[in-house]
C-alpha positions in Angstrom: 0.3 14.8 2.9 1.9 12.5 0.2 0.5 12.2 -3.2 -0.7 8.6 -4.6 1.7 9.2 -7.6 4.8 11.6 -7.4 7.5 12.0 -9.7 11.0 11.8 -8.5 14.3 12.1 -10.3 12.0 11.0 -13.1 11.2 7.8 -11.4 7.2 7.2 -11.1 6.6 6.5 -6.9 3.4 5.0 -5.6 2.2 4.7 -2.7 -1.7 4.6 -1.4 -3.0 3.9 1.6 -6.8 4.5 1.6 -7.1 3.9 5.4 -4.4 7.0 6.0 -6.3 9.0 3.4 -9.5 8.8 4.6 -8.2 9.1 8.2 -5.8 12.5 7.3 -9.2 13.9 5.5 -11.5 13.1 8.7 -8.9 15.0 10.9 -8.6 17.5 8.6 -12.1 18.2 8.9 -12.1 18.2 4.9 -13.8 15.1 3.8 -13.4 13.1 0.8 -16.1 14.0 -2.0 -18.1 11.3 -4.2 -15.7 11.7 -7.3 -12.4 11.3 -4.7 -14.7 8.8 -3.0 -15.1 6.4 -6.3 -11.3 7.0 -7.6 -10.2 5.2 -4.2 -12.2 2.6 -4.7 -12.0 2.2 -8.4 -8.5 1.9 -7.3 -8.4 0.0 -4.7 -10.6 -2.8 -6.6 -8.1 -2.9 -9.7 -5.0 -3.3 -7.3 -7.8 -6.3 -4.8 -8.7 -8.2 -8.5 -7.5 -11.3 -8.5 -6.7 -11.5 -11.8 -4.2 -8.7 -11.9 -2.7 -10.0 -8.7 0.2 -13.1 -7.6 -0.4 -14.6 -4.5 2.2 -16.4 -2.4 3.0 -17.9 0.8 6.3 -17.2 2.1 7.8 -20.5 4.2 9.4 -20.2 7.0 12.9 -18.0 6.8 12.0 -16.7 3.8 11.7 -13.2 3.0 10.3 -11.0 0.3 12.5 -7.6 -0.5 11.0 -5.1 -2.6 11.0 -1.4 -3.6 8.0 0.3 -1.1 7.4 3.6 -3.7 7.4 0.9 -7.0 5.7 -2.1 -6.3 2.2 -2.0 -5.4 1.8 -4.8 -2.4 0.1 -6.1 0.6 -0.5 -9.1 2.7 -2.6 -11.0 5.0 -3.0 -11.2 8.6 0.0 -12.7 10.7 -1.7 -16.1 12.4 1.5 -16.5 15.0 2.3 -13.9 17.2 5.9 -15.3 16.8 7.0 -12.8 14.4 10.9 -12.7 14.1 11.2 -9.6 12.3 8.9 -6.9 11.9 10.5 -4.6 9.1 13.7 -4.2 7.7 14.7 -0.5 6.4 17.0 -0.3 3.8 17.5 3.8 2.6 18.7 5.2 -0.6 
């Protein structure tokens, strides 16, 4: 379990996954209810609108750092299965 916001060393951390959520309910045999049902997605379509969002495409060896727990990211299907580096972990 890990909360969409926490609070940490007073530092705000996000992080939300709505595939794990929904998944972590389903095994818990606890579904999501309608209200939980519409946050998610009121969510999800505020951090999907395009105009709250910056798109760009990385070229080749470049790379994109960025703080997981504060920056609210994704990104689109790899077309090559050529794939240099996976993830890099950097801890605290």
């Amino acid at each position: 379990y890990a909360p969409i916001f926490s609070l940490n060393n007073q530092e705000i951390k996000f992080r939300f996954l709505d595939k794990y959520i929904e998944s972590g309910h389903r095994i818990a045999n606890s579904p999501l209810n309608k209200k939980q049902k519409r946050a998610i997605n009121k969510l999800k379509a505020y951090l999907e609108d395009k105009n709250l969002t910056y798109t760009y495409k990385l070229k080749p060896k470049q790379a994109l750092i960025c703080n997981n727990h504060i920056i609210a990211h994704g990104r689109d299907s790899f077309l090559s299965k050529n794939r240099k580096l996976i993830r890099y972990w950097i801890k605290e």
